[in-house]
C-alpha positions as CSV (number, residue, x, y, z in Angstrom):
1,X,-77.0,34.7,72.5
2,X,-75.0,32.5,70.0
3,X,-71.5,33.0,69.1
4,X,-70.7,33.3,64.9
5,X,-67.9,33.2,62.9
6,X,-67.9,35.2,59.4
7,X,-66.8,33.7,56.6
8,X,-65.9,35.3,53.5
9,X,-68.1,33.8,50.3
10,X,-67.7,34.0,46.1
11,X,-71.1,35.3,45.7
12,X,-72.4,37.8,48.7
13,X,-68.9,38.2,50.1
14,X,-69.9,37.8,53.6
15,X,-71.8,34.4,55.5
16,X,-72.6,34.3,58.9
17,X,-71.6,31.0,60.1
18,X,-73.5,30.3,63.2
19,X,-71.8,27.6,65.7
20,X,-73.8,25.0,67.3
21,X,-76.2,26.3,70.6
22,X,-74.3,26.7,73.4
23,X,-70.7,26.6,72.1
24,X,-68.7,29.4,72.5
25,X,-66.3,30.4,70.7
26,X,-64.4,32.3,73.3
27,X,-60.9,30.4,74.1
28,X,-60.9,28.0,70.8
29,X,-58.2,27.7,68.8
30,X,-57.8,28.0,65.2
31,X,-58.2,24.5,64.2
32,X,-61.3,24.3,66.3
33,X,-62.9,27.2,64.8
34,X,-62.0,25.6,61.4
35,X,-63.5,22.6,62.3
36,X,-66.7,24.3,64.0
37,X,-67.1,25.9,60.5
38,X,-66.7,22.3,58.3
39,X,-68.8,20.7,60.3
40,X,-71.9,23.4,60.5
41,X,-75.1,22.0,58.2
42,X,-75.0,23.1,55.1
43,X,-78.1,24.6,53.3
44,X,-78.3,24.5,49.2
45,X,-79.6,27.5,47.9
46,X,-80.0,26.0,44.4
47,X,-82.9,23.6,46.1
48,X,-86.4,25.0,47.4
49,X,-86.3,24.4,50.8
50,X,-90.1,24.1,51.1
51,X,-92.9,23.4,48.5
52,X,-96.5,23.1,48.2
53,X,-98.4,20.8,45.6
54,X,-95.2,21.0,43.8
55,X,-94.4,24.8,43.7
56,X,-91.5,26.4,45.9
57,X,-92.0,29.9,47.4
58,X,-90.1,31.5,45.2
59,X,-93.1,30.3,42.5
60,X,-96.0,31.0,44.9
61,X,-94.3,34.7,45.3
62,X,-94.3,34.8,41.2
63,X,-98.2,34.4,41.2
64,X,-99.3,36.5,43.7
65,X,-97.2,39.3,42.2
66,X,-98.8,38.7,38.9
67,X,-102.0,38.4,39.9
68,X,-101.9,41.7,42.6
69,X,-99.8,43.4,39.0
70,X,-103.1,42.4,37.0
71,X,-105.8,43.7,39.9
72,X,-103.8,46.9,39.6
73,X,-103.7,47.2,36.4
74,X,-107.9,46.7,36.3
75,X,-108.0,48.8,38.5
76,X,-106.3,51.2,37.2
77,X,-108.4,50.5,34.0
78,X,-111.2,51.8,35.6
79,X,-110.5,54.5,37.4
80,X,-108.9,56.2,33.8
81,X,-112.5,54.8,32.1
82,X,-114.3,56.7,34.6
83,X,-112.5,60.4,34.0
């Protein structure tokens, strides 16, 4: 099981800091709990971590809502036509 250190954040006031595999942070001082923290990889979340021909996700989720939102709404199109 890995070890974490929480770290308080501006936006979602709590990030789970996870230390690297196999370190414990049983028995480490202060400074090396600081330093475990600096040095942990950082990950943007203003940039799509993964995208296909040019779309993240985020947009791919955005389509497929819209075009399950518009099936829906055909379907429920019909059914009301057919009363």
């Amino acid at each position: 099981m890995k070890d974490f250190i929480l770290a308080r954040d501006a936006e979602s006031h709590v990030v789970v800091v996870l230390v690297a595999v196999g370190e414990s942070t049983a028995g480490m001082t202060a400074e090396e709990l600081t330093n475990a923290i600096m040095n942990a990889p950082v990950t943007r979340c203003d940039e799509a971590a993964w995208r296909f021909l040019g779309i993240s996700l985020a947009g791919y989720n955005a389509l497929i809502s819209l075009a399950l939102a518009a099936v829906a709404a055909w379907g429920a199109k019909a059914a009301y036509s057919a009363r």
